[in-house]
N, C-alpha and C positions, 0 to 999 in steps of 0.2 A: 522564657523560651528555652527549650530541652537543648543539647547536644549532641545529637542523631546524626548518624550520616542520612546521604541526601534524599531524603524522601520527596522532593519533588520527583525525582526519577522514579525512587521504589514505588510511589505510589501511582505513576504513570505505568510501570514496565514490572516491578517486583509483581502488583498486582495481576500482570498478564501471568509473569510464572507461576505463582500460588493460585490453583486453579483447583476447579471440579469438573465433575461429569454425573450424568444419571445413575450409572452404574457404578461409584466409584465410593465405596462408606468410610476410605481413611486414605489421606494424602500426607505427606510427609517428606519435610526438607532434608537436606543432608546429612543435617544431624540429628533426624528421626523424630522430630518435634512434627505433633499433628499440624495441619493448615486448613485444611477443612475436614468437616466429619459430616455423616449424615445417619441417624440411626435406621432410617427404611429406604438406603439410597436413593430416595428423590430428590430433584435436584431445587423443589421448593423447602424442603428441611434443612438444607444445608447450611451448617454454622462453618461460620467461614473467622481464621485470625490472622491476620497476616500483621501483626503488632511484633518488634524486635528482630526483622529482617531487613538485610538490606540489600539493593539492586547490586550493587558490587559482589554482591556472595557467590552471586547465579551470576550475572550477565557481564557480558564484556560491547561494550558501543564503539563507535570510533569519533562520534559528535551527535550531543544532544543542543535542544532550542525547547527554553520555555520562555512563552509568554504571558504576563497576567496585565490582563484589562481590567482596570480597578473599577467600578461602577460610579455613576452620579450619587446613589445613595451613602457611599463611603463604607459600607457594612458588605457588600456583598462583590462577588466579581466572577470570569472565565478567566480559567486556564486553558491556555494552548501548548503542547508539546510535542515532539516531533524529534525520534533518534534514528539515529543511522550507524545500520551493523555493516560491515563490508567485508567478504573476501573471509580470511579463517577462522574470524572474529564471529561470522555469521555462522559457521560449523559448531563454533562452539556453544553459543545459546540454541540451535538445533538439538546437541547433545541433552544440553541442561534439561530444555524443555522432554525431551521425548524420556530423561530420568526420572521426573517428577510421576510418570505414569508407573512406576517398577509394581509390577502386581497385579495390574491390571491389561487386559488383552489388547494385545498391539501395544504396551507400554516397555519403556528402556528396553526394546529391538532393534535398535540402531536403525530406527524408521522413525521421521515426523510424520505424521497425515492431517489428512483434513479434519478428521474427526478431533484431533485433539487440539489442534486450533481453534475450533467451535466451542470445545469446554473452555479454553482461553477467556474466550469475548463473552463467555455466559456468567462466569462467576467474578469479574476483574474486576466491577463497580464497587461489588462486597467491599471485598479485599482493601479498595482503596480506599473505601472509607476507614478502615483501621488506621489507616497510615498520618503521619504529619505530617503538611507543606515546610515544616521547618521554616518560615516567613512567620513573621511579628512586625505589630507596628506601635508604639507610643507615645502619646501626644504629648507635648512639656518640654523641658530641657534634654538636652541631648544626653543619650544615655549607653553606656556598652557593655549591658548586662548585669546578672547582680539586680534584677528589676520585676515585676510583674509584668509580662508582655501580653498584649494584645495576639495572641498568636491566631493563626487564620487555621481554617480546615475545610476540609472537602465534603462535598453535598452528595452523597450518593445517589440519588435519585436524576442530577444534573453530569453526571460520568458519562459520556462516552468515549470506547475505545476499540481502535482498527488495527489490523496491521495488512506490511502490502510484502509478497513475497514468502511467507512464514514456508510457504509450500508450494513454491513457484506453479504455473500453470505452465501446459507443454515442457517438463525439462525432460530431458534426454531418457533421465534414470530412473522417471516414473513409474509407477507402476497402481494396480488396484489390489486396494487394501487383503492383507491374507487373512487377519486373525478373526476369532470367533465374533459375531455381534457386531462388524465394521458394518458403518452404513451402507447403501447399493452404491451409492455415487462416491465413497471411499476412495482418495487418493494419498499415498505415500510417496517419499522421497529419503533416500538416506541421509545422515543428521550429519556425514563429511559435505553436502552440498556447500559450497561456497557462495550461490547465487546472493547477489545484495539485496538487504530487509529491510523493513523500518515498522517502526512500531509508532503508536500517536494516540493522544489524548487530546478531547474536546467537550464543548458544551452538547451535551444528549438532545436531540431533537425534541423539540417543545417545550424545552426547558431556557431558564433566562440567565441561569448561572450554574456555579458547578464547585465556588468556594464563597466562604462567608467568615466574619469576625463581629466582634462589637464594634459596633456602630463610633468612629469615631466624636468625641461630642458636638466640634468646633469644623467637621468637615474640613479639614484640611486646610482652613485658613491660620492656625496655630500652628504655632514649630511643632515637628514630630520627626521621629525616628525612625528608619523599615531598618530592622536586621534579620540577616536570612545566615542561615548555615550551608557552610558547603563543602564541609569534611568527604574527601573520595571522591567527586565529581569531577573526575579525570580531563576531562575537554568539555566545556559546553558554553551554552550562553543564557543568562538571565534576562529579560526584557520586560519591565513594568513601562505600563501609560496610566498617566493618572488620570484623572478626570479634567476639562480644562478648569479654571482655575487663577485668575488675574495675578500674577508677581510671581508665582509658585515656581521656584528654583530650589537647584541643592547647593547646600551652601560648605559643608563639609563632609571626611568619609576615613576611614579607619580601618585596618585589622587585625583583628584581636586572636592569639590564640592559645594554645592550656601549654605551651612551653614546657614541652614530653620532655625527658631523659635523653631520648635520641639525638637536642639540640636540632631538630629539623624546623622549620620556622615558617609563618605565612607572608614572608616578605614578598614573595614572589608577582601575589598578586597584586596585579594592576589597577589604577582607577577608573570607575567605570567613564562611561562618556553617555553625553543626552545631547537632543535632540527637538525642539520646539515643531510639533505638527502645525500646517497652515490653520488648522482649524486651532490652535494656541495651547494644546495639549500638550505636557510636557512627558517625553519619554527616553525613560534610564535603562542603558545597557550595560551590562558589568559582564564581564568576560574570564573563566576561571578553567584554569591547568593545575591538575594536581598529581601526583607521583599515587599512585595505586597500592606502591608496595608501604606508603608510609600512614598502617593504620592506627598509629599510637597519636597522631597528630589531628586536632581539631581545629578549622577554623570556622571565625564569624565575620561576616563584614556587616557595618554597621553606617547608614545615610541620612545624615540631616539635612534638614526640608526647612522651609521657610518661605510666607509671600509679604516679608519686609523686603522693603526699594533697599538696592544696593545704593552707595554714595553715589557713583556718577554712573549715565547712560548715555551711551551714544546710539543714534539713529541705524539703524542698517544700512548696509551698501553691496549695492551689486556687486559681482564679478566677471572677469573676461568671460567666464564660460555662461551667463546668465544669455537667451536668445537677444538678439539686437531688437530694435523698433522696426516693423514693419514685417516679422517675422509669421508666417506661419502653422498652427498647431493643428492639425490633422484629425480628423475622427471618421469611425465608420455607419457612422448616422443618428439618429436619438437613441439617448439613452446613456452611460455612463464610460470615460474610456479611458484609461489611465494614459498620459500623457508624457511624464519622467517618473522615473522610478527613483525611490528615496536617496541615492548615492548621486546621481544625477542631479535633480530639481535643488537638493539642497546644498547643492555646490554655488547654487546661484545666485545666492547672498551668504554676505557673513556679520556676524552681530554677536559679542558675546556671553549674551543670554539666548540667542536662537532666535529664529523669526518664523516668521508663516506668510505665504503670498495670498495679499486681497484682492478680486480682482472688480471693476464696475464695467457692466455689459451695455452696450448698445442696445440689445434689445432682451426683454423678459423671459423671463427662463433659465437662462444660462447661467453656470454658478459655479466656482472650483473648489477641490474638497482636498481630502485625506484619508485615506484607509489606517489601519492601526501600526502597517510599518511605515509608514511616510510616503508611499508612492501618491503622486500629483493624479487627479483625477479631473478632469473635464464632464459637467450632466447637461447635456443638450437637448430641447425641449424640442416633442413632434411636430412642433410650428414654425420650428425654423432650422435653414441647414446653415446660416456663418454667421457671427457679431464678430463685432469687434467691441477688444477689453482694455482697459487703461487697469495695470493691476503697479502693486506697490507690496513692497517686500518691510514688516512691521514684527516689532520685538515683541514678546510678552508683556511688555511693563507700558505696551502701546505708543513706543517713540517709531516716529516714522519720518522720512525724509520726502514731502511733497511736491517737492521739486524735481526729485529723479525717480520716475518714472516710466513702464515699460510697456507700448502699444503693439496687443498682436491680435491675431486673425486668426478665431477658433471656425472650422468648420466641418462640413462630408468633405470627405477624399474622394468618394467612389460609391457606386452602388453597386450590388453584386447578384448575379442568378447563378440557377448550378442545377446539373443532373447529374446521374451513375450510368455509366457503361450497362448494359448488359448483361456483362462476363463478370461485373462486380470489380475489375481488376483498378479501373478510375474514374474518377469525378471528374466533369468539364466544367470549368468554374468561368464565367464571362465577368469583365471586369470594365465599366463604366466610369468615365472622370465626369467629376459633378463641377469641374473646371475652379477648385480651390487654387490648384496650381495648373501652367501649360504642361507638364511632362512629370512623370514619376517613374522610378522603377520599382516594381512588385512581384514578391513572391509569397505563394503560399504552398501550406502542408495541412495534410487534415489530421485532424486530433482526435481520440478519444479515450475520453480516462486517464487521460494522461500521455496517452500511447501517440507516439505521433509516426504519420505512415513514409511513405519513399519520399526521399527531396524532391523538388521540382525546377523548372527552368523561372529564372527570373526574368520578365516579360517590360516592356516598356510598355505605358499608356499616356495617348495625348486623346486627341478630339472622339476619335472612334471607339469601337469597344472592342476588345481582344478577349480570345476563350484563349484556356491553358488548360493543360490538363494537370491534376493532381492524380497522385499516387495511391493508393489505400492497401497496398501491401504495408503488412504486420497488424492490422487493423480487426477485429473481432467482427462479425454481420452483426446489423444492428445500424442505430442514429450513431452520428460523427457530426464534427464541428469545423471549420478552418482555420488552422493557424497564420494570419499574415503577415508581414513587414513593406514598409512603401517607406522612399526616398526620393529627394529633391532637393535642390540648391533652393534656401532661405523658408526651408521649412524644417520645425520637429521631426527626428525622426519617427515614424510611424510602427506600431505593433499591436497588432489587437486578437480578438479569437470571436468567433462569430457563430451561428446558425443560422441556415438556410431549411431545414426540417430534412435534411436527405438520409438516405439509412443504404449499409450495406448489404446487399444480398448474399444469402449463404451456399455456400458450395460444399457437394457434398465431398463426403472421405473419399479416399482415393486406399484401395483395398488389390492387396496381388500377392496368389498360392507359388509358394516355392517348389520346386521338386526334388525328389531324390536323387541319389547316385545311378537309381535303373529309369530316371525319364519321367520318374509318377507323380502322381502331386497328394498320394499317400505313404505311409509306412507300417505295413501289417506287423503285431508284434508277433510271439511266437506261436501264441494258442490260435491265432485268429481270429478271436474273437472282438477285438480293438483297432485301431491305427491312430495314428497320430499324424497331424500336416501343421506347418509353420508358413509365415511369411510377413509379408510387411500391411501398414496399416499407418496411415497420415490424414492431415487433414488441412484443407488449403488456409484456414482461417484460423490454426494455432489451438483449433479448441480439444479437448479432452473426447475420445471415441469411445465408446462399450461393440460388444462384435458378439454375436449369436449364431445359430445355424440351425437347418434342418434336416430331418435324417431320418425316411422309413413315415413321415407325417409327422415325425413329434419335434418337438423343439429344444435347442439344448447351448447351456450358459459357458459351459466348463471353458472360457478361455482365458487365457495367462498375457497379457497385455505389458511388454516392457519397451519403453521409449515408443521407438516404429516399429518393435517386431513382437511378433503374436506365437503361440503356438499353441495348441486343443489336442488332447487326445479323447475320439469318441469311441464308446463302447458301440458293440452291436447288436445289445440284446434285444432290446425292441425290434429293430428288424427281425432276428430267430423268432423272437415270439410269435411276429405276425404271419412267417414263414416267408420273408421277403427276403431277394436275393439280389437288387437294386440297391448298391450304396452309396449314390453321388447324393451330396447334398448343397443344399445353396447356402452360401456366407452371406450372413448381413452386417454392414456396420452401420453405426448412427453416432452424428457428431450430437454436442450441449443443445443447437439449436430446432435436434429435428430431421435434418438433413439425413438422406439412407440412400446406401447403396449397397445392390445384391451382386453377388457373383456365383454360377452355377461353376460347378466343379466333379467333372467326374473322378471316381473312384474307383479303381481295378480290383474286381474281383479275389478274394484270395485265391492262388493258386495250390493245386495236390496234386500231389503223384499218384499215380493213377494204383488199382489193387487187384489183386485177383480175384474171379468172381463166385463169390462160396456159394452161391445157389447149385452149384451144379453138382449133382450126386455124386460120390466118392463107389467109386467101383470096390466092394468089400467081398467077391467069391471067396477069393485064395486066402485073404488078411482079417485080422481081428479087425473089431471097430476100433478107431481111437477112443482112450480115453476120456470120459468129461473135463478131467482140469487140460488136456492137451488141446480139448473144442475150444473152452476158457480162453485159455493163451491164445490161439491163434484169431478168436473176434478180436481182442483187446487190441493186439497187432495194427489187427488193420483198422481198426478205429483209432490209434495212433499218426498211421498213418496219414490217414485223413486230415488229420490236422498238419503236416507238413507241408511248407512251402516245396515245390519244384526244384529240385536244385538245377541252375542252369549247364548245361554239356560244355 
């Protein structure tokens, strides 16, 4: 296994900064090493290296989470990962990134945009294939380097990668893209934004993995070793789940490191901690802080495994906080619903080798599970809305205590209907006791994408049905979901998110011409021949607007869109052309989804001072004619004139 810094990151997040675009035939790091090239900048030629860089070069996080779900097969697995930039931290990979463009239009302008964020997510897969997960595993005696490791690597084709924020939507200091070749729908932001990011890595749609090694031979049932490197991985968290696995414990763990000059050391870090999933799945968390500035220092940590029986096992035993008999557990109808979250559920036994809750139902169907961070999940069958479960809290090594045992009551809480306002502004959500419990209190919020809208009142329900309204201010038009929570004495508490199919309706932009210091809601420049109008421009539902207008029959784009305020300066040649002397024209805006609104706006005439009238013959008896250059002069004059604004008396 190499001695790299942490390419679990770099190859999640470096890969995001070592990017391409269509347009783009040589990219280049800080220290002018190519990273991708293309010899007819298309973006299917594109040799991509991102081999010898590391995330820490470019990027600054404030907390990363990787997870790997090892597969049944023992050869293949997902990675999960997931960082979070916050506050100036996020200014500064803004910078990074928008440098990586220097050369290319709209690049290192002290603007991110969309468009370069798109090159991000188009070329990251490459990239990470270059990289190494820096994880190894070895089956045998325990070993801490010095070894042929089993090292793992990344699937290109199984990559997928997002980020949320890179280019906030609606911020203040928006604006649409300037430079040459930006897309139509082009959005910038300056790269001082603070807004908070996060950047993530996942199994690619349609795909079943996303890393891979040699196939263990023994599956895991032979001692083995995982050691991972995590040299400069400033804050974050490691998280393997193995496959389950009967005895499969860790039995010891170490850190080893290249004992630099500097005498800086990897004492620091801590032992990891595991965790027994109900379903008997064994999962290790290791947790690492490291000092940024100390790049001379390398560490490994190194975990041996083993499914030999320790000498003695005791049975698991409840604790105060496990629910009492006769308790309980709430759901919001068939279908799947997490019930305690892994800090919770797993407070409610203790064993130690870890345990898993089994539970036996009353009636078919019903069955309780595990997601891959521990949270307790409840699957309740369309045929029935409550059992009851006699469930028992059981180690890995299968010791259990038969005798103490815990009897609760899975069932519906509630059934629920819902419409939308009209005005789009809230949903009336009607809420039914399916009589689990006499009384509960409930509140809900609506969700979408994550986004969740106005708080609401939390409502009590017994026998009848009560409507409430929810909020969907901050919410995008479009389907939304319900976030709830319900409470009761001798029940679980309740939290679920649901669909009903409702969708918010869009409203359009809200559009208004400023005027000048004389009253107008234009500004003629000198020649006359242009004006320029500003004003504001929003939209009820947060989304991104574009604003046009028309002038004389034609149509015209020229506006400058920043946060809420707009300003266009229209030419008036087209009208001269046409010989039109009408200049109101009507504003249009249009939000993401469609939504338009017009507003007519007259326009005042350029005003002149008036001239004297040269048709009229020059009385010549007594006098010479003037002469030609004097005739000259005096048209020019008054065609001067003519273009002069009024000055006011």
């Amino acid at each position: 296994m190499t001695h790299r810094l942490p390419a679990p990151i770099v190859s999640l997040l470096l890969a995001v900064l070592m990017m391409g675009v269509s347009s783009s035939p040589v990219f280049t790091a800080f220290d002018d090493t190519p990273l991708v090239s293309s010899t007819e900048g298309r973006q299917d030629t594109l040799d991509v290296d991102c081999s010898g860089y590391t995330f820490e070069d470019l990027f600054e996080y404030d907390f990363a989470l990787f997870e790997l779900n090892i597969l049944d097969d023992w050869a293949t697995g997902d990675m999960f990962a997931n960082a979070w930039v916050n506050g100036s931290n996020s200014a500064i990979v803004r910078d990074n990134l928008d440098g990586l463009f220097e050369g290319l239009p709209g690049g290192d302008n002290e603007w991110i945009s969309t468009d370069e964020r798109d090159a991000v997510r188009s070329i990251g897969p490459k990239c990470i294939a270059d990289m190494e997960t820096r994880l190894g595993m070895r089956e045998g005696i325990p070993h801490s380097g010095g070894v042929d490791w089993n090292d793992f690597e990344f699937v290109e084709d199984g990559i997928g990668l997002d980020e949320v924020n890179l280019v906030p939507d609606g911020h203040q200091d928006a604006r649409t893209c300037t430079n040459f070749g930006a897309a139509s729908d082009c959005k910038e932001v300056p790269t001082s934004t603070t807004d908070d990011m996060e950047i993530s890595l996942f199994v690619a749609d349609g795909q079943a993995n996303n890393v891979r090694w040699d196939k263990l031979p023994n599956n895991g049932v032979s001692n083995f070793t995982l050691a991972m490197n995590i040299s400069n991985m400033s804050d974050a968290a490691l998280v393997v789940t193995f496959p389950v696995l009967q005895g499969l414990r860790i039995y010891d763990f170490r850190v080893i490191d290249n004992q630099p000059e500097s005498g800086q050391t990897c004492d620091h870090i801590g032992e990891p901690s595991f965790v027994y999933l109900p379903d008997g799945a064994l999962k290790v968390t290791q947790l690492v802080s490291f000092d940024r500035t100390q790049w001379d220092l390398e560490c490994n940590i190194f975990m041996d495994f083993t499914t030999e029986e320790p000498a003695t096992n005791d049975a698991p035993a409840w604790t105060s906080t496990a629910p009492a008999n006769g308790t309980k557990v709430p759901t919001s109808g068939a279908g799947s619903w997490r019930f305690a979250t892994a800090d919770i559920g797993n407070a409610w036994a203790i064993d130690d080798n870890g345990w898993s809750l089994q539970c036996v139902f009353d009636e078919d169907g019903w069955s309780v599970s595990t997601n891959v961070i521990g949270d307790f999940f409840v699957n309740q069958p369309e045929s029935s809305t409550q059992s009851t479960a006699t469930c028992h809290a059981v180690d890995p090594l299968g010791a259990v205590d038969e005798n103490d045992s815990r009897t609760w009551t899975f069932g519906t809480l509630y059934t629920a209907t819902g419409t939308v306002d009209e005005d789009g502004k809230n949903a009336r959500l009607t809420i039914t006791s399916s009589g689990l419990v006499n009384e509960f209190l409930f509140s809900a919020r609506a969700l979408q994408n994550g986004q969740l809208g106005g708080a609401g009142d939390t409502i009590t329900i017994a026998s009848t049905p009560v409507t409430t309204a929810v909020s969907l201010i901050n919410l995008r038009p479009g389907a939304f979901e319900f976030s709830v929570t319900a409470e009761a004495s001798n029940m679980v508490a309740h939290a679920a998110e649901f669909s009903l199919g409702l969708t918010k309706p869009n409203s359009p932009p809200a559009v208004s011409v400023a005027v000048n210091f004389d009253g107008e809601n234009a500004s003629w420049d000198e020649s006359q021949l242009k004006f320029e109008m500003f004003g504001l421009v929003s939209d009820p539902d947060l989304e991104a607007v574009t604003m046009s207008l028309t002038i004389c029959g034609a149509d015209y784009q020229g506006f400058t869109i920043d946060g809420i305020n707009w300003v266009v300066e229209v030419s008036t040649a087209i009208c001269l052309a046409n010989g039109l002397s009408n200049y109101d024209v009507v504003i249009t805006a249009v939000d993401e989804s469609g939504a338009t609104t017009q507003l007519a706006v007259g326009i005042p005439a350029p005003v002149v001072e008036d001239v004297p009238d040269l048709s009229t013959p020059v009385d010549s008896t007594d006098d010479a004619l003037p002469s030609l250059s004097f005739m000259a002069t005096i048209c020019m004059l008054g065609v001067a004139v003519l273009h002069r604004r009024k000055v006011e008396e």
